[in-house]
C-alpha positions, 0 to 999 in steps of 0.5 A: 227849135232853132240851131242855139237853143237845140246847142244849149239843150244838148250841151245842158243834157250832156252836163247831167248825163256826166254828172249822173255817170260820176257821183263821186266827183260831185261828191268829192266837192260838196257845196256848204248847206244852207245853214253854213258848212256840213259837219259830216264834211268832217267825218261827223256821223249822225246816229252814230253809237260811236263818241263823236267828241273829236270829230266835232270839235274839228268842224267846229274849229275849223268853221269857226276859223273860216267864220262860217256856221257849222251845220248839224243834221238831225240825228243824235251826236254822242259826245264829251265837252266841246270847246268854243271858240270866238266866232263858233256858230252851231245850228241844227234842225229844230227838235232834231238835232240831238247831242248826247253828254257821254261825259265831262265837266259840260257838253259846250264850254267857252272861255273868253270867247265872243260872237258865239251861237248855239241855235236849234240844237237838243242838248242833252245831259243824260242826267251824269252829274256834272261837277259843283258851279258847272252847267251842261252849257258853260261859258265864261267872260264872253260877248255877243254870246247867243243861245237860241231856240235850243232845248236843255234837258237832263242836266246833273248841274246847271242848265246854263253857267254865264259869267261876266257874259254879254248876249241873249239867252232867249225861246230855249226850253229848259228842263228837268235840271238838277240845279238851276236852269240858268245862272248868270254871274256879273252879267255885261248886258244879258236878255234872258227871254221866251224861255219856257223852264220847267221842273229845277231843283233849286231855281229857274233864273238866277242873276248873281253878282259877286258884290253889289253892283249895277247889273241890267239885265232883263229877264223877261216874258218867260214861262217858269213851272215847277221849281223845287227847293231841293236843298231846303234852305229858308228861301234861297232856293225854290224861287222862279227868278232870283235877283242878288246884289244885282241891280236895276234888274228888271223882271217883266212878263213872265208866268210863274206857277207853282214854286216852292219859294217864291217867284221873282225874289230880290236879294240886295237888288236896287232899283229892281223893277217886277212888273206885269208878272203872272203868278199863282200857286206859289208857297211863300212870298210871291214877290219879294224885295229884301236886304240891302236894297234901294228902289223897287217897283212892284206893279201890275202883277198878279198873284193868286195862292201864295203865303204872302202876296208881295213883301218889301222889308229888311229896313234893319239892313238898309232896305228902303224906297219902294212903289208897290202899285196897282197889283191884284193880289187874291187866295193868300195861304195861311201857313207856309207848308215848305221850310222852317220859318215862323209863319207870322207874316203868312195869310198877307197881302202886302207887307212893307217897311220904310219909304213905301208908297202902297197904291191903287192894289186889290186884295181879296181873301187874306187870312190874316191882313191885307196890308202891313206896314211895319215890324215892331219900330222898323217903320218909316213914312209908309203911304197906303192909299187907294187900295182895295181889300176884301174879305181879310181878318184885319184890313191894314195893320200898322205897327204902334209901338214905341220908335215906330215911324210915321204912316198915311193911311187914306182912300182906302175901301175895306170890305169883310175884315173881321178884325177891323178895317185898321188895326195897330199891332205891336209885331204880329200880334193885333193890340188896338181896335178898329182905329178907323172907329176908336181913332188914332189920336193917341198915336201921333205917328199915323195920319189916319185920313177918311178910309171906307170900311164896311 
């Protein structure tokens, strides 16, 4: 070894020797972790059976002043509310960073703070009851709001409260909540995506506005099992995702089963777009369009076990203008075993009321009509073409009474409907024979063109 490197080696060796003699000047100066500053920096105990509420909201008002993430090791955190501030940024180990509810209105509270992030964390409510329109995760009028890869259980409210919040709620697992998993009032630009939500006492998703307006927000590719209508209610609750006053919503790709309601539910929601959604075993309207609505696609989903595959009605309060297009809708129920509604529209594939075009869907086992176009005179310039619909007591039904509007009924393939391939009805009673054989002449309002029954 030549004179230098013998130098550099001895002074290197001479470096660790200090260091080892004097482990705590090391540790008077710790370097930040990787994920951004220590909380135990700031006297935060993991596991502690101690309340750690003070000393983590001092690491996390001081990381966010210095705009640095704050870094949680694995362990369990036993605490009250902490506050957010702007620019707080919260990381932990995935699966093993937990923070424990010990009390309070929410474990993470905002108000009017942006650029905020919780990532990998455990938030656990420990089932205390929170107060009425709170969540365990609770922020208001924020944007770049971040809530990442995080896991939200035990909630005695909400699991997440957004109001007018800009940001993305995305790959968290929520679940066993008391209400609903997630609430977004007045959204500003909101994703709600990858969310895998189970076992809720109300809903899965809500996208609120206080009153009718343009929302955005994308709800989409999420895992939706086991809502329950807890409350009762006549369909405002046990829906997977609900969409009210708010619109050009779009529900995409997301798997939804087992929901006392329905799975996507659009409530005065214009321009709403449900697309390329699987759904099955859900106990009324599977896709649901109602009220003061204008503009809806309802496309490319599947639903299998539902009371009613997909509904687009409310004509009377302004709902209108719709595609219900390619869906393949099957094992539709006969009674809606959940909540007090009358069940004449159960056992139906597709019911629509004014505007619509019905294209290019398969319908198979429906109990009582494949597709029904209009209640009583609420029907107007309804296409219904291209479909096919088997095993169904009456393959398309269409209202015949006086003031109902104008249908086209054409292309269509009918197989194994007892009833008749297209029957006239006067609301849900079936009043006409088998019009594709008796004729509609008598009827100036159907155009009745060359449908295949069999």
């Amino acid at each position: 070894m030549d004179i230098d490197r013998r130098r550099l080696f001895n002074a290197s060796a001479a470096g660790l020797a200090a260091g080892a003699l004097a482990p705590s000047v090391a540790q008077a100066a710790p370097l930040p972790s990787a994920l951004g500053r220590d909380a135990t920096q700031y006297g935060v105990r993991p596991n502690s059976p101690d309340d750690q509420t003070r000393a983590l909201q001092r690491a996390i008002d001081e990381s966010a002043r210095a705009q640095a993430p704050l870094a949680l090791p694995p362990g369990t955190y036993r605490t009250g509310r902490l506050q957010l501030p702007n620019g707080a940024q919260i990381a932990g180990v995935h699966g093993a960073t937990r923070l424990q509810l010990i009390g309070g209105p929410s474990l993470f509270e905002s108000q009017g703070s942006n650029g905020v992030a919780l990532t990998n964390l455990v938030i656990d409510g420990g089932s205390i009851a929170l107060p009425q329109r709170r969540g365990l995760v609770h922020f208001l009028q924020g944007l770049d709001v971040r809530i990442l890869d995080c896991e939200i259980a035990a909630s005695g409210g909400a699991g997440i409260w957004l109001e007018n919040v800009a940001g993305e709620v995305s790959g968290n697992q929520i679940h066993d909540i008391a209400t609903t998993a997630v609430i977004s009032f007045d959204a500003l630009g909101l994703l709600v995506g990858r969310n895998t939500i189970r076992n809720t006492a109300v809903n899965g998703i809500e996208i609120l506005r206080s009153a009718i307006g343009d929302d955005g927000t994308l709800v989409i590719d999420n895992r939706i099992d086991g809502i329950k209508a807890g409350p009762g209610g006549s369909g405002q609750y046990g829906n997977a995702i609900n969409a009210f006053r708010a619109g050009n919503v779009i529900v995409r790709g997301n798997r939804i089963t087992n929901c006392d309601y329905s799975a996507v539910r659009g409530n005065s929601a214009a321009n709403i777009q449900i697309t390329g959604n699987s759904v099955s075993n859900v106990r009324e309207v599977a896709l649901y369009s109602e009220f003061a609505f204008e503009g809806a696609v309802i496309a490319n989903n599947t639903v299998d076990i539902a009371a009613v595959g997909v509904s687009v009605c409310n004509f009377n309060e302004g709902g209108r203008l719709a595609v219900v297009q390619g869906n393949i809708i099957r094992n539709l129920l006969p009674k809606r075993p959940i909540g007090t509604a009358p069940d004449d529209d159960a056992g139906v594939g597709i019911y629509i009321e004014a505007d619509t075009a019905v294209t290019g869907n398969v319908i198979e086992n429906a109990p009582a009509c494949g597709i029904v176009a209009g209640w009583g005179k609420y029907l107007r310039d309804i296409a219904i073409t291209g479909n096919v619909i088997r095993n169904a007591f009456v393959g398309i039904g269409v209202s015949v009474v006086p003031g109902a509007g104008s249908a086209l009924i054409n292309g269509n393939m009918i197989s194994g409907a007892g009833r008749g391939g297209v029957v006239g009805y006067d609301h849900a009673k079936p009043v006409t024979g088998d019009l594709t054989r008796d004729g509609a002449s008598r009827f100036a309002q159907i155009a009745l063109g060359t449908n295949t029954v069999r």
